[in-house]
C-alpha positions as CSV (number, residue, x, y, z in Angstrom):
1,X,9.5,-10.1,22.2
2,X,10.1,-8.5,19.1
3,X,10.1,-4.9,18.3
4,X,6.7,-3.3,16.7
5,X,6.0,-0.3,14.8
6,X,3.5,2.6,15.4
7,X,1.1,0.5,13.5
8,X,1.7,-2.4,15.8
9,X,3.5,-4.3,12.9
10,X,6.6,-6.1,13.3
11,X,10.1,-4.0,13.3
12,X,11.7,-6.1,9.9
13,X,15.2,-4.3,10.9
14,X,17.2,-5.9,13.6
15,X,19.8,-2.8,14.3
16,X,19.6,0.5,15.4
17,X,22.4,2.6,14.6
18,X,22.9,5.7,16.3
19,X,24.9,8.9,14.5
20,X,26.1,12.6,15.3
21,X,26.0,15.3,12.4
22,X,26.6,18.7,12.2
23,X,24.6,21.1,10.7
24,X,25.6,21.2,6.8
25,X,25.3,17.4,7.4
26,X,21.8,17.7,9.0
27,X,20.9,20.2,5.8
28,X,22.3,17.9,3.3
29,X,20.5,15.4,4.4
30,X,17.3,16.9,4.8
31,X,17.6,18.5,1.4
32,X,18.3,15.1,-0.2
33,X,15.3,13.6,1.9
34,X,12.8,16.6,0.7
35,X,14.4,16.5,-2.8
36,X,13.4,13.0,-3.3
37,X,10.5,12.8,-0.9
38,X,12.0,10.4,1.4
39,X,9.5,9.5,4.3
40,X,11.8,9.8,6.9
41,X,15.4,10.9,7.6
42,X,16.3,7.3,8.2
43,X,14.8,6.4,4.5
44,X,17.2,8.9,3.3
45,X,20.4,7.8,4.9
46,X,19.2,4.0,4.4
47,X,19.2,5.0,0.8
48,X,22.7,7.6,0.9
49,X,24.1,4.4,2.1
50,X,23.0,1.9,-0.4
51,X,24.2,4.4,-3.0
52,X,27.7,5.1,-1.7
53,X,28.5,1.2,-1.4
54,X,27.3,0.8,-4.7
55,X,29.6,3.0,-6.0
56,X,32.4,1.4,-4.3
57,X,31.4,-1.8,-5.6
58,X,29.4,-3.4,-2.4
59,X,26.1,-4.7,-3.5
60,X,23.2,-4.7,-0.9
61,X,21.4,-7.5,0.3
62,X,18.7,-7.9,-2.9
63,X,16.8,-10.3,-1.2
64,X,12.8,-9.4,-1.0
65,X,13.7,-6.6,-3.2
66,X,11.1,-4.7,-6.0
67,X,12.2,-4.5,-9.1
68,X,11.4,-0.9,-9.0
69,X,14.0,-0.1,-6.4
70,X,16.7,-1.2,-9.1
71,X,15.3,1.0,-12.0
72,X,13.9,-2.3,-14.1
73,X,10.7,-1.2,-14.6
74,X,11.1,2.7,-13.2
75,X,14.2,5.0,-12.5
76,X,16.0,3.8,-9.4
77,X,14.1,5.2,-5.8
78,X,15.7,8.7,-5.7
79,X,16.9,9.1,-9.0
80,X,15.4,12.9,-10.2
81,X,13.6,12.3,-13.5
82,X,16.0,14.1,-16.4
83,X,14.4,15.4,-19.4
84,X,16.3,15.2,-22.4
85,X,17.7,17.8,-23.8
C-alpha cells in the first residue's frame, strides 16, 4: 500500500532520505528556506540540491516539470527578484 499525505493524497516521492546537520547548517538552511518562502525544510534542500548538481553539470529529471520552475515564463523557484541598477 502506498504512502499518503496529510491530505490523504498519494506520496509521488518513493525515498526518504534521512540527514544530520549542525547548527550553522540547520540556520543556513532555514534562512534559505524563509528567504525564499520555501514550504518546508525538505522543499528547501529538494531545491539546494537541484541547484548544486546543476552547477556541476547534472541535470534533474525534467519530466512533469512547469515551465515556471526553469525561469521560461518567471525567474527560476528561489531566485530573489534583482532590480536593476
Amino acid at each position: 500500500m502506498a504512502e499518503k499525505t496529510a491530505k490523504g493524497n498519494d506520496l509521488q516521492r518513493g525515498e526518504r532520505l534521512q540527514i544530520m546537520l549542525d547548527e550553522a547548517e540547520l540556520k543556513a538552511l532555514d534562512d534559505f528556506r524563509y528567504h525564499n518562502r520555501m514550504p518546508s525544510r525538505a522543499a528547501a534542500i529538494r531545491e539546494l540540491l537541484r541547484r548544486g548538481l546543476a552547477g556541476v553539470g547534472y541535470g534533474a529529471d525534467i519530466t512533469g516539470a512547469r515551465s515556471e520552475a526553469f525561469g521560461v515564463i518567471t525567474p527560476p523557484m528561489g531566485t530573489p527578484d534583482k532590480a536593476e541598477d
